[in-house]
TIZA-543868 format. One record per residue (C-alpha): residue number from 1; residue in one letter; y, z, x. Coordinates in pm, whole numbers. Example, Ala and Ser with C-alpha at 12.3 -4.5 7.8 and 13.67 -1.06 7.14 Angstrom:
<atoms>
@k: 1 r: a Y: -450 Z: 780 X: 1230
@k: 2 r: s Y: -106 Z: 714 X: 1367
</atoms>
This chain:
<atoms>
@k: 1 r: x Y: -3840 Z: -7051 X: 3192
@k: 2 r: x Y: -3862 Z: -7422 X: 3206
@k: 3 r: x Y: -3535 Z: -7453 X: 3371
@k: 4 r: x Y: -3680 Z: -7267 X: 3597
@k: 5 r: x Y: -3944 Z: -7462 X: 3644
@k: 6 r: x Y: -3739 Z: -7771 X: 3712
@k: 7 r: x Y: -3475 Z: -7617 X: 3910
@k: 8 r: x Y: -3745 Z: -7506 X: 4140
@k: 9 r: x Y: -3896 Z: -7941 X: 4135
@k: 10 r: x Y: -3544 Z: -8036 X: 4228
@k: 11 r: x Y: -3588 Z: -7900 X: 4608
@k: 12 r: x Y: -3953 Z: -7952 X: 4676
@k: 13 r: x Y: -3953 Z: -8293 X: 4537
@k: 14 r: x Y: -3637 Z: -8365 X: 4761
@k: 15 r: x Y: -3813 Z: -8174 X: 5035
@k: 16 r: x Y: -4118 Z: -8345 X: 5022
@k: 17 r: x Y: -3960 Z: -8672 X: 5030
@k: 18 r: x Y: -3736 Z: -8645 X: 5260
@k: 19 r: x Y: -4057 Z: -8541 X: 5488
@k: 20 r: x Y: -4221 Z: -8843 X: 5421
@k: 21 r: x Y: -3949 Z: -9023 X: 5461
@k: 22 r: x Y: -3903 Z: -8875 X: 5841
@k: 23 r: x Y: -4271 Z: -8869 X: 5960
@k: 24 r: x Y: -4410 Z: -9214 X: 5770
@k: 25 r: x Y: -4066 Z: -9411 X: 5797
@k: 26 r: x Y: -3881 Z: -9263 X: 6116
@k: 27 r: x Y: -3604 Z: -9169 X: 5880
@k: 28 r: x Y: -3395 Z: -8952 X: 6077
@k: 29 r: x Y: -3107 Z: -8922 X: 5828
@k: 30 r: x Y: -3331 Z: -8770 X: 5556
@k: 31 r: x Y: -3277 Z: -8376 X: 5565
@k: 32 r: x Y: -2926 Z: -8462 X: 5688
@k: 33 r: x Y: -2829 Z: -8671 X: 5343
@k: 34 r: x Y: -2990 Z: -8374 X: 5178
@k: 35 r: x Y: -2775 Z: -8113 X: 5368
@k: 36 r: x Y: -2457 Z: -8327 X: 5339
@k: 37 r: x Y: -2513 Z: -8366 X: 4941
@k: 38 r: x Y: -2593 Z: -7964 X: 4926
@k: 39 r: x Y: -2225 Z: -7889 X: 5023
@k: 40 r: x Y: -2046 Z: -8221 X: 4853
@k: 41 r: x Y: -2247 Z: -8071 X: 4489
@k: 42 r: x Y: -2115 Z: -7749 X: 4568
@k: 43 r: x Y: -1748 Z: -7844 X: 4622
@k: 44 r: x Y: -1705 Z: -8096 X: 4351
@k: 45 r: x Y: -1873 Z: -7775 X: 4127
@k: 46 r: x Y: -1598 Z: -7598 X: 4194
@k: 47 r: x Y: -1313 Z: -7776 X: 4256
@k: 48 r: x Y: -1360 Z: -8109 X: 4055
@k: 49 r: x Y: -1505 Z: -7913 X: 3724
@k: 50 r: x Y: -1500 Z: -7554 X: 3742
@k: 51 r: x Y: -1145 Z: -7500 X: 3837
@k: 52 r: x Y: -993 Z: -7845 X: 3635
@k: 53 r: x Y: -1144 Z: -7735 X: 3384
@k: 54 r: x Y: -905 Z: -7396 X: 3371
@k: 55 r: x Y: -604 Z: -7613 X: 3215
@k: 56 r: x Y: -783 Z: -7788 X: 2977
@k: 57 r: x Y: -929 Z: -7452 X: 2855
@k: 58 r: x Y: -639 Z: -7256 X: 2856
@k: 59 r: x Y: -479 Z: -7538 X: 2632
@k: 60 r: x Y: -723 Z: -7534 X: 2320
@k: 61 r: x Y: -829 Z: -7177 X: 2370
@k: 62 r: x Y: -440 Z: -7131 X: 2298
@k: 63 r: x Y: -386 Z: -7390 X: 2018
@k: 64 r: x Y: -773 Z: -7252 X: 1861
@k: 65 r: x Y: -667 Z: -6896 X: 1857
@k: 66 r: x Y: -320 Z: -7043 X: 1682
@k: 67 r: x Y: -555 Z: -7204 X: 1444
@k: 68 r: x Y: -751 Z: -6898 X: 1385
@k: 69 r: x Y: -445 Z: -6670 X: 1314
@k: 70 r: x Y: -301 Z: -6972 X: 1064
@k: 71 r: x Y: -642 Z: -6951 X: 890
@k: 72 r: x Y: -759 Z: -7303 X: 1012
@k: 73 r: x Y: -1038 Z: -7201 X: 1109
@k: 74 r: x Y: -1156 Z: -6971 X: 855
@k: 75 r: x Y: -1039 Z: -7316 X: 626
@k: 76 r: x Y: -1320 Z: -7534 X: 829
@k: 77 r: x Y: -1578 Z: -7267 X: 828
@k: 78 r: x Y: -1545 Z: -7277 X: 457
@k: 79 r: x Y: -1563 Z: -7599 X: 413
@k: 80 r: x Y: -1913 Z: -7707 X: 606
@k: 81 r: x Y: -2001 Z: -7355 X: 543
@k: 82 r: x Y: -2281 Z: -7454 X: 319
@k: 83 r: x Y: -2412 Z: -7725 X: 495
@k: 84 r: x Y: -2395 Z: -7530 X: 828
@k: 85 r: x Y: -2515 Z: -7139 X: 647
@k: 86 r: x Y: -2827 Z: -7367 X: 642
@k: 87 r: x Y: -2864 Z: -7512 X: 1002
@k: 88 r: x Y: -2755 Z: -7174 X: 1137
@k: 89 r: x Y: -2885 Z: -6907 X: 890
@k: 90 r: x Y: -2841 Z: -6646 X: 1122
@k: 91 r: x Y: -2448 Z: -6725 X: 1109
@k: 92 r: x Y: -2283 Z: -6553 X: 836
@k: 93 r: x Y: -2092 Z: -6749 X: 588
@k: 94 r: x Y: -1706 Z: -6817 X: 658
@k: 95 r: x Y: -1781 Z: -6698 X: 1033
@k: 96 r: x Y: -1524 Z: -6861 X: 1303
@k: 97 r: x Y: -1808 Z: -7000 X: 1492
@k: 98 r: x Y: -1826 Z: -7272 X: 1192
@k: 99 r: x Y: -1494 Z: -7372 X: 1242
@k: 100 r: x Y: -1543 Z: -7406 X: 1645
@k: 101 r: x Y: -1876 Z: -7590 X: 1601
@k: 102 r: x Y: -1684 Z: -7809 X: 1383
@k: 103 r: x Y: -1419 Z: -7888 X: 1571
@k: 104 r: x Y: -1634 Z: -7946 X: 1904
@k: 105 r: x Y: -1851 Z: -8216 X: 1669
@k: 106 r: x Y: -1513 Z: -8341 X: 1582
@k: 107 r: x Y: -1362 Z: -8420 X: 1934
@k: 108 r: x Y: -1763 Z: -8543 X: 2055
@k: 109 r: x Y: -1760 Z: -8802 X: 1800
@k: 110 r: x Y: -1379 Z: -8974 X: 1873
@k: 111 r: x Y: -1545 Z: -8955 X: 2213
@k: 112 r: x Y: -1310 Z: -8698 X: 2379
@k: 113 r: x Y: -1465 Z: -8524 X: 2614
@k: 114 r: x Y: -1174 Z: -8333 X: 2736
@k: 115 r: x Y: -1098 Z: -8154 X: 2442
@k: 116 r: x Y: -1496 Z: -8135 X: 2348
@k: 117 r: x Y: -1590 Z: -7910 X: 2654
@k: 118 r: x Y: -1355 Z: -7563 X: 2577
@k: 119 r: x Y: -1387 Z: -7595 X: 2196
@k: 120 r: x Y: -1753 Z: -7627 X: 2276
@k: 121 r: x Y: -1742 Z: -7319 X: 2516
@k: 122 r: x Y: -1559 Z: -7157 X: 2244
@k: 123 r: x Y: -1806 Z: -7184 X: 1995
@k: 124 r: x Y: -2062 Z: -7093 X: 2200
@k: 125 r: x Y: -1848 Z: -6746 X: 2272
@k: 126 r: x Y: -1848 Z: -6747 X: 1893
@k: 127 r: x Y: -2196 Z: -6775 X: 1895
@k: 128 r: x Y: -2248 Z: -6460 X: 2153
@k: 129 r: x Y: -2101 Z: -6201 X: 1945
@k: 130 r: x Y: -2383 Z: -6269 X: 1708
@k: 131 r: x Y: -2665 Z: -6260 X: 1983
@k: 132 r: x Y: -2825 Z: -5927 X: 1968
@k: 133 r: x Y: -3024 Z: -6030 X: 2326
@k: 134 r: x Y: -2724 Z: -6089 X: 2540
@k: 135 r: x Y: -2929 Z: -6287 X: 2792
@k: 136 r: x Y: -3198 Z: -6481 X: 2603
@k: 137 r: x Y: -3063 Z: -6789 X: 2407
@k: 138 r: x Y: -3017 Z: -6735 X: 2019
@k: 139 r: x Y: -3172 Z: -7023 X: 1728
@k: 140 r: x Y: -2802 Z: -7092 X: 1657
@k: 141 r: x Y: -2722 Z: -7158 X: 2000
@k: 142 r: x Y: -3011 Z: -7412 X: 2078
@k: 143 r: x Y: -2891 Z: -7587 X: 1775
@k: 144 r: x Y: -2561 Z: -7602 X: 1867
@k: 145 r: x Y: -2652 Z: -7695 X: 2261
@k: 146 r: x Y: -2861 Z: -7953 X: 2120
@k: 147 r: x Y: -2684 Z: -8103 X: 1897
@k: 148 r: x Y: -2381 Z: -8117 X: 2150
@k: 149 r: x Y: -2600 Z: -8249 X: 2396
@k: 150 r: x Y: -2740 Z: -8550 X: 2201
@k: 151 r: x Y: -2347 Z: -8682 X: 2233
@k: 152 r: x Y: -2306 Z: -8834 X: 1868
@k: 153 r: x Y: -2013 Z: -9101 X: 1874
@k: 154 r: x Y: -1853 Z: -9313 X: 1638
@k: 155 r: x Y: -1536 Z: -9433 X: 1869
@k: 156 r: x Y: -1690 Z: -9485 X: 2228
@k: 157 r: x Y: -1370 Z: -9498 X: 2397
@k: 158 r: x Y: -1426 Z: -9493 X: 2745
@k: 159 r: x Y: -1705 Z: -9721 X: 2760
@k: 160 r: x Y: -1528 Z: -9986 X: 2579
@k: 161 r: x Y: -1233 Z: -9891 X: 2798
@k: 162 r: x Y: -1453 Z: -9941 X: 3092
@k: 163 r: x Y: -1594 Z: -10225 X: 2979
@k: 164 r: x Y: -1213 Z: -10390 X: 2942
@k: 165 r: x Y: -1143 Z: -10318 X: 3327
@k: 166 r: x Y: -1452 Z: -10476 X: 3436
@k: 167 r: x Y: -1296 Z: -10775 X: 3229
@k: 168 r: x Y: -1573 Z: -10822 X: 2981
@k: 169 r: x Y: -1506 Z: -11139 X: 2707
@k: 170 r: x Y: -1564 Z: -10872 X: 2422
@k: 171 r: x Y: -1542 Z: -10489 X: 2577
@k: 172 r: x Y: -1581 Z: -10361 X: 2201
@k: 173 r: x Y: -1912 Z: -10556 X: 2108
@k: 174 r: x Y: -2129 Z: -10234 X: 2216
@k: 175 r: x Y: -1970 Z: -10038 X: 1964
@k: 176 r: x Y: -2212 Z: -10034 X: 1681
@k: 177 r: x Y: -2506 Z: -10005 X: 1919
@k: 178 r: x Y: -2359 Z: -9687 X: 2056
@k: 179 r: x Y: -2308 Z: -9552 X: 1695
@k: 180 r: x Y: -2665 Z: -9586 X: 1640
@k: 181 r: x Y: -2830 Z: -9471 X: 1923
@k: 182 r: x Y: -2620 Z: -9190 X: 1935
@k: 183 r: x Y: -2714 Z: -9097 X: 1574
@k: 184 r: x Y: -3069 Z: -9160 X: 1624
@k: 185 r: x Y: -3082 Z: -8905 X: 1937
@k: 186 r: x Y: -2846 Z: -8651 X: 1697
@k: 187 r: x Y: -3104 Z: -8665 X: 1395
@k: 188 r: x Y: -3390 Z: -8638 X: 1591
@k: 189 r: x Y: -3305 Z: -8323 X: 1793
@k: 190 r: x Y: -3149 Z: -8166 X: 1461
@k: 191 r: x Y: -3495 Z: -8230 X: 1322
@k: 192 r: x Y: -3669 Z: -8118 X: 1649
@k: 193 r: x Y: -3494 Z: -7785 X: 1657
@k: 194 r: x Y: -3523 Z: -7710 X: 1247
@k: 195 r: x Y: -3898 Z: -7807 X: 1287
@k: 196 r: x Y: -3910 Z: -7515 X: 1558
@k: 197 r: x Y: -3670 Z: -7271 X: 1401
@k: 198 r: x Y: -3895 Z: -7354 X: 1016
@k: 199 r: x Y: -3556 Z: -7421 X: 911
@k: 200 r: x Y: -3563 Z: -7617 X: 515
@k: 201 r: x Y: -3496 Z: -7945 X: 585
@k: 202 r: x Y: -3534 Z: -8027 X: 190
@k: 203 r: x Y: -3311 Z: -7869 X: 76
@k: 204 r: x Y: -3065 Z: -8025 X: -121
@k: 205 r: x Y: -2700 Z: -7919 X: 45
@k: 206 r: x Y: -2917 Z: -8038 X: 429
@k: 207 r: x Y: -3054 Z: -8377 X: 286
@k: 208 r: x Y: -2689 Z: -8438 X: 80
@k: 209 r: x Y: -2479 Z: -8356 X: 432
@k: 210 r: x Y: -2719 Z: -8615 X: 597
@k: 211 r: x Y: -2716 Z: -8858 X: 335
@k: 212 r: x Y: -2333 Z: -8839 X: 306
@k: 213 r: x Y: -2292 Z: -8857 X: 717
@k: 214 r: x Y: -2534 Z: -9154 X: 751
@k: 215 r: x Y: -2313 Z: -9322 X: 459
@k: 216 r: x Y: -1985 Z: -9277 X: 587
@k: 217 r: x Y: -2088 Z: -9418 X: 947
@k: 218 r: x Y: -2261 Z: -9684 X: 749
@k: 219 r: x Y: -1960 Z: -9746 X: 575
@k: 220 r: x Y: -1739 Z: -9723 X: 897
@k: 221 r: x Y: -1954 Z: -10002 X: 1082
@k: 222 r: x Y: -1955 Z: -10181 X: 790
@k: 223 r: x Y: -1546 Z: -10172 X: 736
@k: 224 r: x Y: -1490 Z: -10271 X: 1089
@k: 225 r: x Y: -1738 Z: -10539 X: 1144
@k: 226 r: x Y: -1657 Z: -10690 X: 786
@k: 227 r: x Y: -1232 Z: -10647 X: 811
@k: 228 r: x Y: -1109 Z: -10650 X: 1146
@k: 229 r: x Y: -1172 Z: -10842 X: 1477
@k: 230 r: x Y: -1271 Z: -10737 X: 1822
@k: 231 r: x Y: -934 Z: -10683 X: 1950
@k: 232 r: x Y: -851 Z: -10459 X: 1616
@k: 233 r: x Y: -1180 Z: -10271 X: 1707
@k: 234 r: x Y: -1059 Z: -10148 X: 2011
@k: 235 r: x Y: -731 Z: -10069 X: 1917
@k: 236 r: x Y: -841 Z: -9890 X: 1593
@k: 237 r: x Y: -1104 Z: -9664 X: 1818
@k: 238 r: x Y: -815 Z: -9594 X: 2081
@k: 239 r: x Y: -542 Z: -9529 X: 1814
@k: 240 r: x Y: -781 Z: -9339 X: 1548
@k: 241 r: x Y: -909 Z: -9100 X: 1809
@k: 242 r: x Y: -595 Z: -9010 X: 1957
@k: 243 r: x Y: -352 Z: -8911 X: 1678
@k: 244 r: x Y: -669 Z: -8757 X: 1510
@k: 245 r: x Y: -676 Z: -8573 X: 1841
@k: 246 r: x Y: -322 Z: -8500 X: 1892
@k: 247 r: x Y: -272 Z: -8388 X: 1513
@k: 248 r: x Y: -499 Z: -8100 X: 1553
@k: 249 r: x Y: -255 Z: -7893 X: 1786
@k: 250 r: x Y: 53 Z: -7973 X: 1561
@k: 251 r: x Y: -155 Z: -7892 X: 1214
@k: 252 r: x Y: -227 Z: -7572 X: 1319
@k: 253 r: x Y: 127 Z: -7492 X: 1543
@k: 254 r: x Y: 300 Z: -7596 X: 1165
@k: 255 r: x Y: 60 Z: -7427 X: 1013
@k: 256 r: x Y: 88 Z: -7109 X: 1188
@k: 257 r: x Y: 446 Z: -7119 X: 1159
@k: 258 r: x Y: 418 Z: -7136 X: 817
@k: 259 r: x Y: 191 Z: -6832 X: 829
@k: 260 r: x Y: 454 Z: -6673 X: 1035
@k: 261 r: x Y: 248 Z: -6636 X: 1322
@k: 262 r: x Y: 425 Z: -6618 X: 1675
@k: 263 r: x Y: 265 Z: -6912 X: 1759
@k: 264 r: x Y: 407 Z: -6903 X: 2133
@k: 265 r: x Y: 277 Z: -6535 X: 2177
@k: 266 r: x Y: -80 Z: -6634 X: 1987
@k: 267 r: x Y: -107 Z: -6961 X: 2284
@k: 268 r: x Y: -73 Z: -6705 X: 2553
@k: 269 r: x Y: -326 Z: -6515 X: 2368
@k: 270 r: x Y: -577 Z: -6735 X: 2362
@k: 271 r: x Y: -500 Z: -6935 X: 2686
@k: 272 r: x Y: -535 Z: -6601 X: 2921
@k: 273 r: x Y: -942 Z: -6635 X: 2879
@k: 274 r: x Y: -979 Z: -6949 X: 2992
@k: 275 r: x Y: -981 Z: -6820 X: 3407
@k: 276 r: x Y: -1234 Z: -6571 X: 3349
@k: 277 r: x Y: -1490 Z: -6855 X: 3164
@k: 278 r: x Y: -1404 Z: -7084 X: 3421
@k: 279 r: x Y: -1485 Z: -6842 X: 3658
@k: 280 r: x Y: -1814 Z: -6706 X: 3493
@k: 281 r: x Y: -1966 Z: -7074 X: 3504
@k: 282 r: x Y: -1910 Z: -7153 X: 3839
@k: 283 r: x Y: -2261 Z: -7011 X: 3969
@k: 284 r: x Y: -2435 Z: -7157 X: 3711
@k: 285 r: x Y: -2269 Z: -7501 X: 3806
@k: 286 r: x Y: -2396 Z: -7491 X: 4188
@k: 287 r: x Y: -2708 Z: -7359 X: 4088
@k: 288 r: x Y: -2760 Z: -7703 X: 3892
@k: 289 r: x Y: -2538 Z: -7902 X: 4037
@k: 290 r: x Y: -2632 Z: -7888 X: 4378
@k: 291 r: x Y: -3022 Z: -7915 X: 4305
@k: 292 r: x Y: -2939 Z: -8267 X: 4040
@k: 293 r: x Y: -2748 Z: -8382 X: 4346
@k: 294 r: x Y: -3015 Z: -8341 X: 4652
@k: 295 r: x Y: -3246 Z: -8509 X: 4380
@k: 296 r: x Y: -3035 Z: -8761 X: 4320
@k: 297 r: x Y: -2962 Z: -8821 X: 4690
@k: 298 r: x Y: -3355 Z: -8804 X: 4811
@k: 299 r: x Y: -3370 Z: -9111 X: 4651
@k: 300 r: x Y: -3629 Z: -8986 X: 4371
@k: 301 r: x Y: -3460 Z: -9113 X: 4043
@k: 302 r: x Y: -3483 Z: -9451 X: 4228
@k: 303 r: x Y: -3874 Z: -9419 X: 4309
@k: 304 r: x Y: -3937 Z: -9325 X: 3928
@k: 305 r: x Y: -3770 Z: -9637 X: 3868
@k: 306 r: x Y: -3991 Z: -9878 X: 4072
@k: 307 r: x Y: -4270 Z: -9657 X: 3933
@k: 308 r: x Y: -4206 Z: -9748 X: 3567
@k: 309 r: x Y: -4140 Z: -10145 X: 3663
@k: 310 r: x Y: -4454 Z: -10176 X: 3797
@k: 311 r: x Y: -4606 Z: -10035 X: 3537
@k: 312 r: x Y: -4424 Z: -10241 X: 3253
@k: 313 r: x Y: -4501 Z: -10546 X: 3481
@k: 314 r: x Y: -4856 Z: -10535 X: 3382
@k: 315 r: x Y: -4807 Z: -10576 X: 3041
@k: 316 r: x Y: -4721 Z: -10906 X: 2881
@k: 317 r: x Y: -4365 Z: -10781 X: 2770
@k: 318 r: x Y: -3988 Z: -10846 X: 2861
@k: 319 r: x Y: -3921 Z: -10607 X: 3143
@k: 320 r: x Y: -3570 Z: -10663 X: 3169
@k: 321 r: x Y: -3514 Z: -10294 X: 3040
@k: 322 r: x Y: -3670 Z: -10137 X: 3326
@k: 323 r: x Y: -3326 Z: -10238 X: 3541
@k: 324 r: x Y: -3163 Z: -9937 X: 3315
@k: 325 r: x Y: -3413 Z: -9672 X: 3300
@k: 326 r: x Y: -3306 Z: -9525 X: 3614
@k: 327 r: x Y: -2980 Z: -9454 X: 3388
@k: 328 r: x Y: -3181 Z: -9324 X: 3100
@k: 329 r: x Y: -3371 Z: -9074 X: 3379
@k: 330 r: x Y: -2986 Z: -8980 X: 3577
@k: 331 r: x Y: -2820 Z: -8941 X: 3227
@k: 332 r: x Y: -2949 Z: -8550 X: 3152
@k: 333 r: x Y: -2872 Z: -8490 X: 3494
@k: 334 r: x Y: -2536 Z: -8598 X: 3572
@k: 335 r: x Y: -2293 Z: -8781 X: 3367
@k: 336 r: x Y: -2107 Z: -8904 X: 3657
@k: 337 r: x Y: -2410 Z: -9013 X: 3841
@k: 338 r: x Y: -2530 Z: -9244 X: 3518
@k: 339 r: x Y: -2192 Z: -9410 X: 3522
@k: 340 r: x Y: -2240 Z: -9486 X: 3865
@k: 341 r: x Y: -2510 Z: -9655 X: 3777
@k: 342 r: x Y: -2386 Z: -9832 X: 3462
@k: 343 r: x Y: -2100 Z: -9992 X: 3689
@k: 344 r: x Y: -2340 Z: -10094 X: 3932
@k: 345 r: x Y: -2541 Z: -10271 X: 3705
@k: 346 r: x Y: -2215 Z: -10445 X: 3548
@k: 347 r: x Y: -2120 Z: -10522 X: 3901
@k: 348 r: x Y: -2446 Z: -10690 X: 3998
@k: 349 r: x Y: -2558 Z: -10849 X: 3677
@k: 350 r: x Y: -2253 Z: -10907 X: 3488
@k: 351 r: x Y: -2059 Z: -10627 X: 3241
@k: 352 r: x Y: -2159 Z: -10911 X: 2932
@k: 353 r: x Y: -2514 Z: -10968 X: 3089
@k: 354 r: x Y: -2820 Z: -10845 X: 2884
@k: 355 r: x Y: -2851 Z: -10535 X: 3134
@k: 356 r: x Y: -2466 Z: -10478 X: 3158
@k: 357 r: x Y: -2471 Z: -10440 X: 2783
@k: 358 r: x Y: -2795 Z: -10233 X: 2752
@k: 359 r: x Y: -2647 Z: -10031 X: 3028
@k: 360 r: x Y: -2324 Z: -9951 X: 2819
@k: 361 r: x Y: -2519 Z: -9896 X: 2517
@k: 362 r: x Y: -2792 Z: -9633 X: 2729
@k: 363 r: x Y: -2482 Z: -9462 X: 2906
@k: 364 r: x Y: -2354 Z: -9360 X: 2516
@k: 365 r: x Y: -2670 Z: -9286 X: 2389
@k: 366 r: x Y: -2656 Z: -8970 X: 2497
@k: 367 r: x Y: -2503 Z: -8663 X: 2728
@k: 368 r: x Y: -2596 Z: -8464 X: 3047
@k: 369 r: x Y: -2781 Z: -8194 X: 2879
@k: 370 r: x Y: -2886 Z: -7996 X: 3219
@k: 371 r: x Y: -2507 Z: -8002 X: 3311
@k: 372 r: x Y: -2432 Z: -7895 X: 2914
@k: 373 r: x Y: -2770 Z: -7615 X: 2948
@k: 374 r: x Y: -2569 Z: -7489 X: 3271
@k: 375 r: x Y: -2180 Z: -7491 X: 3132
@k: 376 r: x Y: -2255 Z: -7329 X: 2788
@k: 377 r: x Y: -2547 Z: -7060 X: 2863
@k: 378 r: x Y: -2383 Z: -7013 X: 3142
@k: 379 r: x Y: -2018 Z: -6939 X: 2996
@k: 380 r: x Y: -2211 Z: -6640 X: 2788
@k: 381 r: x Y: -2454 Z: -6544 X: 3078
@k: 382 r: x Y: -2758 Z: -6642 X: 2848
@k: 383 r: x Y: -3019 Z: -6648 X: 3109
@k: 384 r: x Y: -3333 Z: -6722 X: 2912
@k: 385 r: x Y: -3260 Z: -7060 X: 2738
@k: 386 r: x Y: -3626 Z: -7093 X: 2571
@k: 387 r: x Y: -3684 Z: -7414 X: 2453
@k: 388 r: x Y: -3291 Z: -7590 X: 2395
@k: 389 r: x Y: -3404 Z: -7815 X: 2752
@k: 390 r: x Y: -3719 Z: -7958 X: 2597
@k: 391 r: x Y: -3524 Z: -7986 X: 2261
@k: 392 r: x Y: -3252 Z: -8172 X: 2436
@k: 393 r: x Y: -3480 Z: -8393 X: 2613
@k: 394 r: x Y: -3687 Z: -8515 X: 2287
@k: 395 r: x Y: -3347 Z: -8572 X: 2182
@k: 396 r: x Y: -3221 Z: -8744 X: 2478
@k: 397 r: x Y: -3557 Z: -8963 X: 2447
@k: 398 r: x Y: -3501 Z: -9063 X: 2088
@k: 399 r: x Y: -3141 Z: -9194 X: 2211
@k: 400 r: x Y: -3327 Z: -9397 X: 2502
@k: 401 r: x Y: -3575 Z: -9559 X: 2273
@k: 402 r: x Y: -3349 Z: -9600 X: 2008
@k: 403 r: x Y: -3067 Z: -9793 X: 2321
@k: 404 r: x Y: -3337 Z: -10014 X: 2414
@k: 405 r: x Y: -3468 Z: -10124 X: 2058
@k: 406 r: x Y: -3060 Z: -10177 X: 1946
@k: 407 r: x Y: -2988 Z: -10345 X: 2309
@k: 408 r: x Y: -3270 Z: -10593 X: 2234
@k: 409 r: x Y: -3151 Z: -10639 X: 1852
@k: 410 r: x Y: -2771 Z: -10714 X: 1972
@k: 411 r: x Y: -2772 Z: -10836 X: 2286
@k: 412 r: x Y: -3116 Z: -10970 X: 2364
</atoms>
């Protein structure tokens, strides 16, 4: 229902400004930006994501239902199975879903978003066969979306690889900022979502899985800031995340072959769904796509903005955040339209500026979580999402906050 509810706020609040714009301002273009941006949305829905997406799918679909024929996956579920039996009760133990949740958390945190997207649609198939209301989001599900959507890292690639193009003295210095906003926005909306679901967040195998996750990224930070340089940095997150990435595919094809599986025959397998989900999400990708985009384009992110300037100007406080928060506002909207803006701000401030590097650090802190809502309910055909939007948007908040408070620590 609330998605609803905003999809519906999308067009009036584009109409209504576009109206003002015409009768108060003699803006003539108004309702024709709106119209163009109604059929660029729906094009680039379809033919820059829906249908791209087909050959990405069809590639880990195949090498995932390799893995689950090897036993991989039935290997993974077993292993977080008792930390995840308790965030997703309603999962039985040693189900495949674990092992496809697993490996989507996986590929999100080397920061490849590529591979993160099918493994995440297939673990939210996974997640389906367990759904007794085909249409109306299950607890698992939220937590999963959630979770997803709060876009934990711990190897930012492309924004220190973006950084490096706009020839910044240090592209890598963001890194540990990203790691903790992104973890901040991840532990808040797993605590959000157990809250709601009254899920036991004291019990021992939770608060030992968090305690050994926070240490090991402590750890991390600590190893790389301590032992290697800035250069090392970068080419320990580029080389780490790729032949983690790339080993995955030959584990399981040598692992299946050991299994004697026919691991050509169980690729084609797997890789024939990947049309029909790439198919099944393209309505729900105009739907959202096309109303984030004549939002976007009516020029209302950028009034919000000015709105929350003038509001911070009255206070006797550094405002110098307020030049990002029209990212923080674009970020659960559109991904692309956030990195816009994070270039932008590199261009016109500097990429090793205060706001450059606050943008960088806000662009990480979290993922597009209407464009996630959209992709993943709507790969199952869950209609009724209940509360995963709000969820993700506490979430998304907690990321925010925590950007700014790390951008000021680092940087500031």
């Amino acid at each position: 229902m609330a998605l609803n509810y905003i999809w519906i706020s999308f067009f009036v609040i584009a109409f209504i400004i576009a109206f003002c714009k015409l009768v108060f301002l003699g803006d003539t273009e108004a309702f024709k930006l709106l119209v163009d941006g109604i059929f660029d949305s729906s094009k680039s829905s379809v033919m820059d994501i829906a249908l791209p997406l087909v050959g990405a799918m069809a590639f880990w679909l195949g090498i995932m239902r390799i893995g689950e024929k090897a036993g991989a996956i039935n290997f993974l579920s077993r292993i977080v199975g008792p930390f995840f039996h308790r965030l997703f009760p309603e999962v039985p133990k040693n189900h495949p879903a674990a092992g496809s949740m697993m490996m989507n958390f996986s590929a999100n945190l080397l920061g490849l978003d590529n591979a993160a997207t099918p493994l995440g649609l297939k673990a939210m198939e996974s997640l389906q066969t367990l759904n007794e209301d085909k249409e109306t989001a299950s607890n698992p599900q939220i937590m999963f979306m959630v979770l997803h959507a709060s876009g934990l890292t711990i190897l930012p690639i492309s924004i220190i690889a973006q950084r490096a193009i706009m020839h910044s003295k240090d592209p890598s210095d963001i890194f540990i900022p990203c790691i903790i906003a992104t973890y901040v926005a991840a532990l808040v909306g797993l605590l959000v979502v157990a809250v709601k679901q009254k899920i036991n967040l004291w019990d021992k195998v939770i608060i030992g899985w968090l305690l050994g996750l926070t240490s090991f990224i402590a750890l991390l930070v600590a190893y790389l800031t301590l032992f290697l340089n800035k250069q090392q940095i970068s080419d320990f997150s580029k080389v780490a995340s790729n032949l983690m990435l790339f080993s995955i595919p030959v584990i399981f094809i040598v692992g299946g072959f050991f299994k004697k599986v026919n691991v050509f025959e169980a690729f084609i397998e797997g890789a024939k769904g990947s049309f029909d989900i790439s198919v099944r999400i393209i309505p729900y990708l105009v739907a959202m796509l096309v109303a984030i985009g004549i939002f976007r384009t009516s020029g209302a992110l950028m009034y919000i903005g000015l709105g929350f300037k003038w509001i911070f100007s009255h206070f006797n406080m550094d405002t110098r955040f307020t030049e990002v928060l029209p990212i923080a506002l674009m970020r659960p909207l559109s991904g692309s339209g956030a990195r816009a803006m994070m270039l932008d701000n590199m261009k016109v401030f500097g990429v090793d500026s205060f706001v450059g590097h606050l943008s960088s650090v806000l662009y990480g802190a979290a993922d597009s979580s209407f464009y996630i809502a959209a992709l993943y309910f709507g790969s199952v055909g869950v209609k009724k999402l209940r509360y995963a939007i709000p969820a993700a948007l506490i979430s998304d908040l907690a990321g925010v906050i925590a950007a700014i408070f790390v951008g000021y620590l680092f940087f500031g």
